[in-house]
N, C-alpha and C positions, 0 to 999 in steps of 0.2 A: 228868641227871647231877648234880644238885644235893637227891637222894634223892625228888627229887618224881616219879612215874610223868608219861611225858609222853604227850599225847594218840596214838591211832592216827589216820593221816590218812585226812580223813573225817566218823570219830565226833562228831557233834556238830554238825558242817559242816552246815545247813541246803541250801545251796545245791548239795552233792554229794547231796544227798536229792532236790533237786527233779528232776535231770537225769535220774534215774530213773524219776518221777514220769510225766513228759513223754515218754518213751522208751515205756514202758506205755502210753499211753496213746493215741499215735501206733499201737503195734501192734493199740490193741481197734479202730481206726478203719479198716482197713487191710481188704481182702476176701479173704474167706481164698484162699489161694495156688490153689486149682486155678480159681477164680472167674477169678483175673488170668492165668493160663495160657491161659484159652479164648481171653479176649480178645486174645490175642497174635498168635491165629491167625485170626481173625474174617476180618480182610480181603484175605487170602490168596488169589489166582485159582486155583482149579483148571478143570480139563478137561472138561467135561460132553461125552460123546456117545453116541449111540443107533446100535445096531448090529444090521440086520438080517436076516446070517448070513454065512457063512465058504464057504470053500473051499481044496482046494487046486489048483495047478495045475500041470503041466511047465511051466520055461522055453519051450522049442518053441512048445507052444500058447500061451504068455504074447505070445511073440515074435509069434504069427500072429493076436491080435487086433486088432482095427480099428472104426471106424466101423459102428455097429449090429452089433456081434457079443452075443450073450447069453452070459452066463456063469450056471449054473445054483448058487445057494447050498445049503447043509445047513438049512434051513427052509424049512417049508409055508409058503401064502400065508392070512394068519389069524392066525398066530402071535405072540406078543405077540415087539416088541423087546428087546433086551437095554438099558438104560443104564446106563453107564460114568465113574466118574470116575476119571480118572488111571487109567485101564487096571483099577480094580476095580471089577466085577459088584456094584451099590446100589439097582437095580430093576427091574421089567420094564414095557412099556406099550405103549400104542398112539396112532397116527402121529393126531394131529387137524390139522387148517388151520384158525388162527387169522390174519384179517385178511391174506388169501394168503400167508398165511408158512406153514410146517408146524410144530408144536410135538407135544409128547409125554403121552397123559395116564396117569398112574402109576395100572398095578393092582394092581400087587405090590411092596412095598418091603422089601428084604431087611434081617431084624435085624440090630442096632450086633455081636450075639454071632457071628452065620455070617458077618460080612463080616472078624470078625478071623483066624477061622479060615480064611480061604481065603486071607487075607495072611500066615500062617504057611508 
């Protein structure tokens, strides 16, 4: 106001320089964002289970099972299992016993592509 231009706030400011500086510099240190997405989800429990075939049945018949009744499934005996996470189809295998436990060994793991497709 006294004909002199007066500074813009900032300009010149070393110290409004640096904060910048330091902001940049925090971001190249930073992992890029889909990196920090996975790990969001890393420790997440899902559902693991193996399913060795289906059926339907009438109530009636539902109603008159019992103690040693067979129910026949839509699979041969041979047939690889289905496994399931959270109810979608991620591979298929067979039944092994590890240290009298049963575990499952993967023959077929179905790609990251046909398992989005069949969640559409």
């Amino acid at each position: 106001m006294n004909g002199e231009e007066e500074p813009i706030e900032g300009e010149g400011d070393d110290e409004f320089q640096d904060d910048y500086s330091q902001v940049d510099a925090k971001k190249s240190s930073e992992p890029p964002a889909d990196e920090l997405n996975m790990d969001v989800i890393l420790d997440v429990p899902v559902t693991l289970s193996m399913e060795i075939g289906r059926t339907q049945i009438a109530i009636r018949n539902l109603l008159q099972l019992n103690q040693g009744s067979i129910v026949e499934l839509d699979r041969f005996a041979g047939e690889p299992l289905d496994v399931l996470v959270n109810g979608t189809l991620i591979a298929h295998g067979e039944v092994v016993v590890i240290n009298d436990k049963f575990g499952i060994r993967l023959t077929d793991v179905i790609s990251v592509s046909e398992r989005v497709k069949r969640l559409a």
